[in-house]
Residue frames as a rotation matrix with the C-alpha (Angstrom) as fourth column:
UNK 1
0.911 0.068 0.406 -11.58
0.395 -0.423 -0.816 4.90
0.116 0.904 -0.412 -9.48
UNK 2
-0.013 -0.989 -0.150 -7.94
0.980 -0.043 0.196 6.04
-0.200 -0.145 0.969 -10.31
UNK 3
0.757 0.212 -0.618 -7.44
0.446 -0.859 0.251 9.03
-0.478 -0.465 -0.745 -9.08
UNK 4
0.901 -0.429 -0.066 -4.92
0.431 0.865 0.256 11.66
-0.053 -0.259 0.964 -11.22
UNK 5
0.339 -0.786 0.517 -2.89
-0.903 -0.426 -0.056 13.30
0.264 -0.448 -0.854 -8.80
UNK 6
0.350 -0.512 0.785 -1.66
-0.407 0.671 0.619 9.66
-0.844 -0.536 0.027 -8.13
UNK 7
0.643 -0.248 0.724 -0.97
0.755 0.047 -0.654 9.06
0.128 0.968 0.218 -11.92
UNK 8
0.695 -0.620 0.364 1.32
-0.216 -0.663 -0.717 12.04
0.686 0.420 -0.595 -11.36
UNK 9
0.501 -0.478 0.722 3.11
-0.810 0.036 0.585 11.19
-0.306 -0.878 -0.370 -8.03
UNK 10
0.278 -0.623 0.732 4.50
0.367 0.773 0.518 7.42
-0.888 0.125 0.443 -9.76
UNK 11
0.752 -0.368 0.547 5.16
0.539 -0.135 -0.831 9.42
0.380 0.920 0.097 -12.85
UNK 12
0.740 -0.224 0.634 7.26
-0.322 -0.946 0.042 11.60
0.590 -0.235 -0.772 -10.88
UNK 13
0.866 -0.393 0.309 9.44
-0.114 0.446 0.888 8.67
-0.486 -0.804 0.342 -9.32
UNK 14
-0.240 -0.947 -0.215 12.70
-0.963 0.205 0.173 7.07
-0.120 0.249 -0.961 -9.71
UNK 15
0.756 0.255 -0.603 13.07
-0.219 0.966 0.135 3.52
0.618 0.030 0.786 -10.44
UNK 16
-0.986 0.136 -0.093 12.49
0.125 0.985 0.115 1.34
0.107 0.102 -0.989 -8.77
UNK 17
-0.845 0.471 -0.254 10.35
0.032 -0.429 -0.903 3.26
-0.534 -0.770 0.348 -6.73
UNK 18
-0.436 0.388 -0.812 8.26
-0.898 -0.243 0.367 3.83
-0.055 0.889 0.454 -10.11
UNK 19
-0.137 0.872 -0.470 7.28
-0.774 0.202 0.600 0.61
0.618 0.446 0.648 -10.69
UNK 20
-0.842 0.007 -0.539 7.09
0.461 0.530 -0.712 -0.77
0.281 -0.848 -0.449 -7.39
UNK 21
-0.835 0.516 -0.190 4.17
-0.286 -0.703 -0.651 1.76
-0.470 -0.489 0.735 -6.77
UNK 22
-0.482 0.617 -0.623 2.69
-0.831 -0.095 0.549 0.78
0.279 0.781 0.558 -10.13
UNK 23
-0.421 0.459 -0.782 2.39
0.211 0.888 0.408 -3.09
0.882 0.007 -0.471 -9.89
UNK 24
-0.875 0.185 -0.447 1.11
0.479 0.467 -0.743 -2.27
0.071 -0.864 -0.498 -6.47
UNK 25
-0.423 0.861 -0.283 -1.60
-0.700 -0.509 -0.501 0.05
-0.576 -0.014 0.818 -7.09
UNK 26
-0.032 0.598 -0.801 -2.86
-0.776 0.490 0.397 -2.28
0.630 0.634 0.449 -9.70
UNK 27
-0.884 0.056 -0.464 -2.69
0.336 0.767 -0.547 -5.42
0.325 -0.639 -0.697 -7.09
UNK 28
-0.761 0.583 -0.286 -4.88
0.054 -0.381 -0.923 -2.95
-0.647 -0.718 0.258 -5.08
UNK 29
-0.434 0.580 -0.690 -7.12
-0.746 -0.661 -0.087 -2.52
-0.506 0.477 0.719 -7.91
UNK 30
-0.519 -0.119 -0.847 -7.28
-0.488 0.854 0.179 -5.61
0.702 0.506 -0.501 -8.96
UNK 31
-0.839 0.423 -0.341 -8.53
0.543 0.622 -0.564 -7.04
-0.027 -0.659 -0.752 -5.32
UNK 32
-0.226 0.822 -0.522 -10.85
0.355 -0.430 -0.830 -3.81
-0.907 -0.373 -0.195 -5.01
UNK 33
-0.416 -0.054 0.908 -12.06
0.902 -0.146 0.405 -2.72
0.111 0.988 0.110 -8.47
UNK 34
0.249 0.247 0.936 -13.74
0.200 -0.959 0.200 0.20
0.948 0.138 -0.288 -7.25
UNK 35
-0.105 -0.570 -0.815 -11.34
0.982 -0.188 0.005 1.40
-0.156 -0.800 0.579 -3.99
UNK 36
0.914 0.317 0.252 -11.66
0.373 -0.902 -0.219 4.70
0.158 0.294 -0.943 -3.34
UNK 37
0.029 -1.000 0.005 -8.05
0.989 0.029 0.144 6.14
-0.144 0.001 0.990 -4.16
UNK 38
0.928 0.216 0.302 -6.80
0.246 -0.967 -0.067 9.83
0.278 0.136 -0.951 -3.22
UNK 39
-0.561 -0.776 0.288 -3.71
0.329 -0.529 -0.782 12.23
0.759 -0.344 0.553 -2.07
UNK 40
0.568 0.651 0.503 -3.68
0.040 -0.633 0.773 12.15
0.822 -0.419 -0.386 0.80
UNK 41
0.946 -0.143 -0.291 -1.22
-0.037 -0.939 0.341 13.47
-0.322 -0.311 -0.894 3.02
UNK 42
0.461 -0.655 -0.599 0.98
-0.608 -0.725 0.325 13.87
-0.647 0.214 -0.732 0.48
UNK 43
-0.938 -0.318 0.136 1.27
-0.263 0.912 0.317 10.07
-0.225 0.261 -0.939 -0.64
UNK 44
-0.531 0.785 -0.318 -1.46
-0.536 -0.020 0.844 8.06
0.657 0.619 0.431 -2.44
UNK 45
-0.716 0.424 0.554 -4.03
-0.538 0.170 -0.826 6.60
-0.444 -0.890 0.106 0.28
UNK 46
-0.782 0.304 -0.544 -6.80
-0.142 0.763 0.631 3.83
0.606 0.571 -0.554 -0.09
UNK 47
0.072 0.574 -0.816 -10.25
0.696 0.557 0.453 2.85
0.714 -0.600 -0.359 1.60
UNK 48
0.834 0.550 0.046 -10.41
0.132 -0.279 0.951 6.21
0.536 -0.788 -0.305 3.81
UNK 49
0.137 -0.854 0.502 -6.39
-0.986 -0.165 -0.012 5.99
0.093 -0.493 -0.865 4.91
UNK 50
0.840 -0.046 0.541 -6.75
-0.344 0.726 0.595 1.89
-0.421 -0.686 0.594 5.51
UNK 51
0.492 -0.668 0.558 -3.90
0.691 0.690 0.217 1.50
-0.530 0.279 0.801 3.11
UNK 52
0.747 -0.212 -0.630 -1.24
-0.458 -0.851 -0.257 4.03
-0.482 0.481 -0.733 1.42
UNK 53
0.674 -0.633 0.381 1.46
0.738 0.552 -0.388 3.87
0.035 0.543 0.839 -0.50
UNK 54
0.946 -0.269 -0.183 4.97
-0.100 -0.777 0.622 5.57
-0.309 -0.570 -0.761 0.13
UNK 55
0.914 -0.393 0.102 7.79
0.283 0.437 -0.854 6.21
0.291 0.809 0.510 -1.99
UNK 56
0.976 -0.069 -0.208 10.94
0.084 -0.759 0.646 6.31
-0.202 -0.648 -0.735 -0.40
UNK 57
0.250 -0.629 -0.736 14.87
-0.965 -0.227 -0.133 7.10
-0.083 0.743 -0.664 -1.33
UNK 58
-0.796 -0.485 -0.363 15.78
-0.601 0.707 0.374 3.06
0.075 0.516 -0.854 -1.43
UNK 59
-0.964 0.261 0.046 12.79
0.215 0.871 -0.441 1.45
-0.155 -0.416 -0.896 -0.79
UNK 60
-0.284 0.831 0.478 8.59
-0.583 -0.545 0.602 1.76
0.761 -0.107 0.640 -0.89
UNK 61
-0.946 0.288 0.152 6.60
-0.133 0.083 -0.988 1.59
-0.297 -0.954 -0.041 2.07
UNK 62
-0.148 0.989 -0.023 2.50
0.272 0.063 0.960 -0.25
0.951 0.136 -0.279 1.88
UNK 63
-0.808 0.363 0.464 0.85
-0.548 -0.174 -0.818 1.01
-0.216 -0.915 0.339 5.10
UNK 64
-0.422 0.875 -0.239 -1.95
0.014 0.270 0.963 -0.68
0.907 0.403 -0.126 6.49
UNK 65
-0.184 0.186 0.965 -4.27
-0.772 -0.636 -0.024 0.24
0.609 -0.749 0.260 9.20
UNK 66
-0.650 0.087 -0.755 -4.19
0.195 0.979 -0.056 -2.57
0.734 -0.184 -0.653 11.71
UNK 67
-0.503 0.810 0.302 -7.32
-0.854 -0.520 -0.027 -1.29
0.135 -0.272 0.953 13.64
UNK 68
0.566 0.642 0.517 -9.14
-0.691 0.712 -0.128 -4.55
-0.450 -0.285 0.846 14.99
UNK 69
0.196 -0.396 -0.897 -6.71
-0.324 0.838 -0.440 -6.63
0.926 0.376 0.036 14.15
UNK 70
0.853 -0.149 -0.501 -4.98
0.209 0.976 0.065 -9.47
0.479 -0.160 0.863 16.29
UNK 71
0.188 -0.975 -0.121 -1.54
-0.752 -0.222 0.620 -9.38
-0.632 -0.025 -0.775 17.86
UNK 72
0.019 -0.547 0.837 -1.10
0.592 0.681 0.431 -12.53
-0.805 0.488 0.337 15.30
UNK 73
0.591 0.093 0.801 -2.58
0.806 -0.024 -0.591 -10.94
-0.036 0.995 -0.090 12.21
UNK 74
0.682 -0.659 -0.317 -0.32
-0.574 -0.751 0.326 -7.50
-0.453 -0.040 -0.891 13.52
UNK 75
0.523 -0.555 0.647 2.53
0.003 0.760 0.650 -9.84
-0.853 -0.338 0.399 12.99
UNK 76
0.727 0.311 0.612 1.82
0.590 0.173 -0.789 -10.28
-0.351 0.935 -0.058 9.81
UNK 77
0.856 -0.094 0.508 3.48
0.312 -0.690 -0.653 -6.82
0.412 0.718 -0.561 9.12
UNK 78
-0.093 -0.990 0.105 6.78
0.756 -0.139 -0.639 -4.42
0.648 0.020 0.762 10.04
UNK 79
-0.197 0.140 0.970 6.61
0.052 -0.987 0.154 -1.47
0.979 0.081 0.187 11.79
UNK 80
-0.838 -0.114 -0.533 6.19
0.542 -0.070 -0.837 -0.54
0.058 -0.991 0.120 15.30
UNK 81
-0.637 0.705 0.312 3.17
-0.670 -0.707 0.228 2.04
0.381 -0.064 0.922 14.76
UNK 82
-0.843 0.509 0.172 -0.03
-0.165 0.059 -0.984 1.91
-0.511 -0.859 0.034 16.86
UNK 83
0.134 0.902 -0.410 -2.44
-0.526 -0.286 -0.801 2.47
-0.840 0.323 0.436 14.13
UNK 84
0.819 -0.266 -0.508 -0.53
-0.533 -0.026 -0.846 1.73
0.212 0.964 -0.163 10.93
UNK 85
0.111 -0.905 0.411 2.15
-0.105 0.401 0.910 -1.10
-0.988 -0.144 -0.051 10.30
UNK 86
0.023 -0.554 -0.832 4.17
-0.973 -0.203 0.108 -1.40
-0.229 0.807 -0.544 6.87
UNK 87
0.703 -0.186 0.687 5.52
0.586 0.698 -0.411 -3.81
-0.403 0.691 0.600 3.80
UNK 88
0.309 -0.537 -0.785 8.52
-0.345 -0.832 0.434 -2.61
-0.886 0.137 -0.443 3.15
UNK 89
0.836 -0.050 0.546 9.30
0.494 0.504 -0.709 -3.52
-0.239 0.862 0.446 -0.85
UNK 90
0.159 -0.788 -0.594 12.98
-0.456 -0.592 0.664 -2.38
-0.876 0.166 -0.454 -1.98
UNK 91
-0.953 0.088 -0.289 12.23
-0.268 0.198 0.943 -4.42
0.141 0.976 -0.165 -6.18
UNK 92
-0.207 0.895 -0.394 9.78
-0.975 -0.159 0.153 -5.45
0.074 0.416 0.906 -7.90
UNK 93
-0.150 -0.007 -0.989 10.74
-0.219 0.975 0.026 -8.94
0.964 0.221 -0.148 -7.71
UNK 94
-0.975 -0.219 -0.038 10.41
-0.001 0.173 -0.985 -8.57
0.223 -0.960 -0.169 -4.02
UNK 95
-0.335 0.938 -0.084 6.12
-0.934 -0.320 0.159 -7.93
0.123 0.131 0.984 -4.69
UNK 96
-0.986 0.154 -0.061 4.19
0.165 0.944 -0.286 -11.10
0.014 -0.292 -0.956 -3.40
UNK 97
-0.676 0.733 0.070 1.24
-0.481 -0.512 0.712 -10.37
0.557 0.448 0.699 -4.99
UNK 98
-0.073 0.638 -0.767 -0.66
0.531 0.675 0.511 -13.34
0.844 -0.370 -0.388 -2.70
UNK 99
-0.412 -0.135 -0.901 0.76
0.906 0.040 -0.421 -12.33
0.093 -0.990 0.106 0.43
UNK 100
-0.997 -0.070 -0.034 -0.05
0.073 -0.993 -0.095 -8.47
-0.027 -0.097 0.995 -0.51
UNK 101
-0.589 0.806 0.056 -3.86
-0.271 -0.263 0.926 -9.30
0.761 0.530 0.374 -1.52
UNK 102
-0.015 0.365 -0.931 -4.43
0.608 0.743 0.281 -11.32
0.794 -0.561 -0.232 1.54
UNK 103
-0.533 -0.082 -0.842 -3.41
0.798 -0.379 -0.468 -8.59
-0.281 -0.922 0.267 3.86
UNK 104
-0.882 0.444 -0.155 -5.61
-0.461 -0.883 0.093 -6.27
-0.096 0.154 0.983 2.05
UNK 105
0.160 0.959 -0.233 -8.51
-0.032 0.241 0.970 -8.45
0.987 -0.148 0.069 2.14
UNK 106
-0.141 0.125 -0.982 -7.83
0.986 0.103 -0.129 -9.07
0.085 -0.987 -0.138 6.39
UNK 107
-0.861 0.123 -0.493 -7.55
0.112 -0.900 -0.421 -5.13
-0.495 -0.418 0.761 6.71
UNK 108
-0.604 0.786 0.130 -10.68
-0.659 -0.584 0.474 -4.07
0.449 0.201 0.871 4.83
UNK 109
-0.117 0.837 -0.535 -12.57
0.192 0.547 0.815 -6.76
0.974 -0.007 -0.225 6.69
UNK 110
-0.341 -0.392 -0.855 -11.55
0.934 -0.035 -0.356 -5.17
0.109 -0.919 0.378 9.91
């Protein structure tokens, strides 16, 4: 269910940032139709923390928790974190809506 204090946080962006957040929250909705979706710290969170979303000054940031993953399926992503590794997205045209649905189906099966 869309949660909305996260209807205010992408109303409150800049563009791109703006609708880079949208089309991705809907992706995310779209794979999970009922995800639980909240604020949490400070940025909109998915599934408990397994996936957020992060709006930053040239770029957004997907997080996903790579918990029981692989070192291949790590790969997959950016980032250097232990827990959490990234998709960094800096347009909209830059959104791979396959690649983005696939790594959210590997993380929630993990």
């Amino acid at each position: 269910m869309k949660e909305e204090k996260v209807d205010d946080y992408i109303k409150k962006l800049k563009s791109p940032q703006k609708e880079i957040c949208s089309e991705l929250r809907e992706i995310i909705f779209r794979t999970f139709p009922n995800i639980i979706e909240e604020m949490k710290w400070g940025v909109p969170s998915y599934a408990n923390g397994k996936y957020y979303l992060v709006a930053l000054k040239n770029h957004v940031n997907m997080g996903f928790s790579i918990k029981d993953l692989s070192k291949e399926e790590i790969a997959l992503f950016q980032g250097k974190g232990k827990t959490m590794r990234i998709i960094e997205i800096r347009s909209k045209k830059e959104i791979d809506e396959v690649k983005i649905v696939n790594l959210l189906k590997l993380v929630k099966e993990n």
